[in-house]
C-alpha positions, 0 to 999 in steps of 0.5 A: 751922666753916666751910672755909678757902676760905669763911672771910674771907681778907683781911689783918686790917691791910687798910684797905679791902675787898678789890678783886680776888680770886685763886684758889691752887693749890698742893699746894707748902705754903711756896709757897701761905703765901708766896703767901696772905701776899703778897697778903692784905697787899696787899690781895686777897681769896684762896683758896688749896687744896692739891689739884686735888679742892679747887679745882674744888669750890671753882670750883663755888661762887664767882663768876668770880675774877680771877686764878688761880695754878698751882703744882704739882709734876707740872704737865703732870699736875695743871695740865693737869687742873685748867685743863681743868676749869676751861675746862669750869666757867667757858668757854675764853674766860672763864677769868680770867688764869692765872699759872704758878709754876715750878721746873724750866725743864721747867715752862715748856712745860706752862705754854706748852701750857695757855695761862697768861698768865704765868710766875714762877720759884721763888723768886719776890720779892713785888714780881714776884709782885704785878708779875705779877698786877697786870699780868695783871688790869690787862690781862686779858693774853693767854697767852704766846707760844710 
């Protein structure tokens, strides 16, 4: 049986191919079903991992996604890792807009620090979730302002 990340992750309902695709860390369970959810239904193609280990084997083997999404506990640690890894795998300059999902206010200075171009407090609505992702592809946003 294949991986996760390799098996076809759009919604069974989705009526055409997925159009944008959006790589998921998040060592939060709830949060990473809640947010696979959300987007398949809407349309995007995901991958979702729980570890930082699993996502950037994972980069190692897709093309360029078009966004990525942060959830962790320990973010100066496990978001400073995995976006530093990141960098290294695709270039500072071509990693793809990244949006940081928050639980304590505190997360909102290492989301500043490792450049993410935009923020959502949990618990989050889908309706800002897909406002915020949209956006960010749409615009290839640049990273919030200290």
């Amino acid at each position: 049986m294949l991986p996760k990340w390799m098996r076809l992750q759009s919604s069974p309902r989705a009526k055409t191919i997925p159009q944008h695709s959006v790589v998921i860390v998040s060592d939060d369970v709830a949060s990473l079903d809640a947010l696979e959810a959300a987007l398949k239904e809407n349309n995007y193609f995901v991958y979702s991992m729980r570890t930082v280990p699993e996502a950037l084997l994972l980069l190692g083997t897709i093309p360029l996604p078009d966004a990525i999404i942060c959830d962790f506990a320990k973010p100066k640690d496990a978001g400073k890792d995995f976006l530093d890894r990141a960098r290294i795998r695709y270039g500072k300059r071509v990693l793809p807009p990244i949006l940081f999902l928050m639980d304590e206010p505190e997360d909102e200075e290492a989301a500043r620090l490792f450049g993410a171009n935009d923020l959502l407090a949990k618990p989050f609505t889908n309706e800002a979730l897909l406002n915020s992702i949209n956006g960010m592809i749409a615009n290839r946003a640049k990273p919030i302002a200290s």
